[in-house]
C-alpha positions in Angstrom: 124.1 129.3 120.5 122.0 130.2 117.3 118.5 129.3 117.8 117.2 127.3 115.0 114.7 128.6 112.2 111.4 127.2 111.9 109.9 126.4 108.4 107.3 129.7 109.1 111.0 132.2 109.4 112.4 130.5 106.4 109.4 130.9 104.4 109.3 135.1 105.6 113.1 135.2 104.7 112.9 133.9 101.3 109.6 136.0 100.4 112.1 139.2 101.8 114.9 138.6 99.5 113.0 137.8 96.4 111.3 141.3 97.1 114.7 142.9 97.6 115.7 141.5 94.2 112.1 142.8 92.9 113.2 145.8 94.1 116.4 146.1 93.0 115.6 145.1 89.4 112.9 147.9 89.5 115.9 150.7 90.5 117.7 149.1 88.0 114.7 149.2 85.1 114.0 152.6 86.0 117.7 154.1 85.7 118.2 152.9 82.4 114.6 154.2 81.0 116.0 157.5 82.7 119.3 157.0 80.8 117.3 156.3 77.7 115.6 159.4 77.7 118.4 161.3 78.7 120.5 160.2 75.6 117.4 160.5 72.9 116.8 164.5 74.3 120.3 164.9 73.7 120.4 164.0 70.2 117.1 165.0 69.1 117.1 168.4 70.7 116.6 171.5 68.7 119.0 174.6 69.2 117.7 178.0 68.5 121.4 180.1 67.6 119.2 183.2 66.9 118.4 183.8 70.0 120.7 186.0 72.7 121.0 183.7 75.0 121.8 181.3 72.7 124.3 183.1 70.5 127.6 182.7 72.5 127.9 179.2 73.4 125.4 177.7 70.5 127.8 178.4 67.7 131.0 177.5 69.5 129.5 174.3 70.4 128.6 173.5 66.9 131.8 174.7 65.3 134.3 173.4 67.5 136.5 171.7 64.7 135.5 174.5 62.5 136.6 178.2 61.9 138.1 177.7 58.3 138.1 180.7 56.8 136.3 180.7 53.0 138.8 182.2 50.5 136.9 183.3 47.4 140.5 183.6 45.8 140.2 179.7 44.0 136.9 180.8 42.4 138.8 184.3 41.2 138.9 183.0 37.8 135.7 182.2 37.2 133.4 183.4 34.6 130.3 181.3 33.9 128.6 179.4 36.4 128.5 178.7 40.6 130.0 176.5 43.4 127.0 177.1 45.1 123.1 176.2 44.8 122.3 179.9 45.8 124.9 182.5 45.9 123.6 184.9 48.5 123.7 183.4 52.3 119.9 182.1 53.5 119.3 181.2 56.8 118.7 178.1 57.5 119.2 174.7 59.7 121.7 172.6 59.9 122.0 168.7 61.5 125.1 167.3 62.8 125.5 163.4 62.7 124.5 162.7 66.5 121.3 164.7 65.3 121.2 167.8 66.9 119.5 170.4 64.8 120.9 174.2 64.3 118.2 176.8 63.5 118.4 180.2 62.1 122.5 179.8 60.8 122.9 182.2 58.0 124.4 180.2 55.1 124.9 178.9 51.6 125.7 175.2 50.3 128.8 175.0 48.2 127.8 172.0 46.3 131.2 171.8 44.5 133.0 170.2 47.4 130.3 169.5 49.8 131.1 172.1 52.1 128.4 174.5 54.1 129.5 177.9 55.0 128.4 180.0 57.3 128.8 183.7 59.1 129.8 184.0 62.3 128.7 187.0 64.9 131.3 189.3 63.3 129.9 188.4 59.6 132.8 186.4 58.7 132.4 183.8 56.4 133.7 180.6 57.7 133.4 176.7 56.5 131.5 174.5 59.0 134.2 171.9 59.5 132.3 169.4 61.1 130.7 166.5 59.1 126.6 167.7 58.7 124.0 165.0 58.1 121.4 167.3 56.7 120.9 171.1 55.5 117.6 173.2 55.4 117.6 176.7 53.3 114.9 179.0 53.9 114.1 180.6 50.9 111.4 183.2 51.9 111.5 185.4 48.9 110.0 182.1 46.9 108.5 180.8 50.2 109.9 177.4 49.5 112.4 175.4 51.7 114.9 173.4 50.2 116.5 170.5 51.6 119.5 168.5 51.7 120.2 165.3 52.6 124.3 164.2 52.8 125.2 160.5 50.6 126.2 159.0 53.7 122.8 159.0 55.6 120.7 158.0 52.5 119.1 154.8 53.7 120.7 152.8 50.3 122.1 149.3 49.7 124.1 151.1 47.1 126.4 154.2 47.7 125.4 157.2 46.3 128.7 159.8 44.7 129.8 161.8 47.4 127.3 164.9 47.2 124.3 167.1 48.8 120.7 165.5 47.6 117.9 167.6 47.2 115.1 165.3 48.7 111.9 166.3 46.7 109.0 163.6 48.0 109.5 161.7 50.8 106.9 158.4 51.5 107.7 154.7 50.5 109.5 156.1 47.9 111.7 159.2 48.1 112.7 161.2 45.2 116.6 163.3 45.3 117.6 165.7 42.8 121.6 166.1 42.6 122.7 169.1 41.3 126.0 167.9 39.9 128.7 170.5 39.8 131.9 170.3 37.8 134.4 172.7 37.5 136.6 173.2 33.8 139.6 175.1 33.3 140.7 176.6 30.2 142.5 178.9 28.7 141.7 181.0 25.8 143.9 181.2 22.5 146.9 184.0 22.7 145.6 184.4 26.6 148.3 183.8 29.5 145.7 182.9 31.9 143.6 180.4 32.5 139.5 180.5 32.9 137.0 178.2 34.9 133.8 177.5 34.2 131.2 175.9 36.5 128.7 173.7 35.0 125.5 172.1 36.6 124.0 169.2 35.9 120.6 168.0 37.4 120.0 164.7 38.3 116.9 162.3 39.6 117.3 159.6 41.6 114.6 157.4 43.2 115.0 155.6 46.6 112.7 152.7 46.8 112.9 149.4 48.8 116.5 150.2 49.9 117.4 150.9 46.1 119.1 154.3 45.2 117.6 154.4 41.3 118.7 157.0 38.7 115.8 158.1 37.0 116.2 159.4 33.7 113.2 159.7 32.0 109.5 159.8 32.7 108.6 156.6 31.1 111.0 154.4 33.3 109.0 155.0 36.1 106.4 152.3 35.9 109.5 149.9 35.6 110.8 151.1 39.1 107.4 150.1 40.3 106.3 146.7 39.2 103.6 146.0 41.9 102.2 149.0 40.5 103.2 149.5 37.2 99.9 149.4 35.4 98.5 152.4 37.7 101.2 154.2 37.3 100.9 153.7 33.1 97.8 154.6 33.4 97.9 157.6 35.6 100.6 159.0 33.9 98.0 158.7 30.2 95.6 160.5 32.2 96.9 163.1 33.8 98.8 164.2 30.1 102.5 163.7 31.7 105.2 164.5 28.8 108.6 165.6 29.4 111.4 164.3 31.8 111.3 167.0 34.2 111.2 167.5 38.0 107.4 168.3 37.9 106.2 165.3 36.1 108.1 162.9 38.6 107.4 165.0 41.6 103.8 163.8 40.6 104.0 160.8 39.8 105.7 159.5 43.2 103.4 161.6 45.0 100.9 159.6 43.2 102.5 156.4 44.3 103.1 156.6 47.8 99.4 157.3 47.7 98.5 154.2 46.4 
């Protein structure tokens, strides 16, 4: 026959399971911080392709879907302008969209058709076929990086054209500079063929609030920036700022995210 429980066993049984539960909520706690970590090393982690060890699985991994050749044959006709922001290959970094970053790729950003290119080990130049969220050049001979940001992961209410952004200032307010390519064909009197030109356009555009803003000239920025519209006027008088160009409103949003 089962012996009966006293109130002292019942009270030693429930205090056991509600540690066992404790316990197993703790396993369960600790798995998913584990998990968490995992997941956020994996698409934060850096990878290196100029080193040896990293050079044969590094590049396959980030060009799976890629391996397009570039034919130069569609620009043969050109004779003014660029597809590309620099013509010679830099090296650089590239991001994919889960946020794993590519270091020391030798490429050059065809801004034309938002396409990256890149060589591979046997100096072929290839198109990066997967989609890219951001793209670092190394410029070393002007020691300046330049960097890209892709429309689609500009934090904006409002959708920017389809493009590469130069991102100049970052802070509460971020400045982008687009350099707009288009592409004209024509052909010249009494000639058979056909001729394209590539021109560039630059563009400003301030990011503020969630707003994607196309600046045009110097004087609209105290309008972007009511709360501080007044300091902005005024630094603008002081500091001498004429003409609509990239240095002036460099400045003055540098000036503003210090405020």
């Amino acid at each position: 026959m089962p012996q009966p429980v006293c109130p002292g066993d019942r009270s030693v049984i429930f205090s056991n399971l509600g540690l066992l539960k404790l316990i197993n909520m703790l396993r369960l706690l600790i798995c998913c911080c584990f998990t968490l970590i995992y997941f956020n090393s994996v698409s934060q982690r850096v990878i290196d392709v100029d080193k040896d060890e990293m050079k044969p699985g590094a590049l396959n991994y980030l060009y799976t879907v890629a391996g397009t050749p570039f034919v130069n044959a569609k620009f043969a006709k050109l004779v003014s302008g660029s597809p590309f922001f620099k013509d010679e290959m830099l090296r650089g970094a590239v991001t994919s969209t889960a946020g794993t970053e590519y270091r020391n790729v030798v490429i050059r950003l065809n801004l034309l058709e938002s396409e990256v290119n890149y060589l591979n080990d046997k100096k072929q130049e290839l198109i990066i076929g997967t989609p890219l969220r951001e793209v670092i050049l190394w410029d070393t001979i002007n020691n300046k990086n330049h960097r890209f940001i892709f429309s689609e992961f500009i934090e904006t209410t409002d959708k920017p054209e389809k493009d590469f952004y130069e991102l100049l200032q970052t802070g509460k307010a971020e400045l982008y500079k687009q350099h707009k390519k288009t592409m004209r064909e024509n052909r010249p009197y009494n000639s058979a063929t056909y001729e394209q030109t590539i021109q560039t356009d630059l563009r400003f555009f301030v990011l503020s609030g969630g707003k994607w803003i196309k600046l045009k000239k110097l004087k609209d920025l105290p309008g972007i920036f009511p709360d501080k519209k007044d300091e902005i006027t005024k630094f603008i008088s002081d500091k001498k700022l004429s003409g609509d160009n990239e240095e002036n409103f460099k400045a003055v949003i540098a000036y503003y995210n210090s405020l």
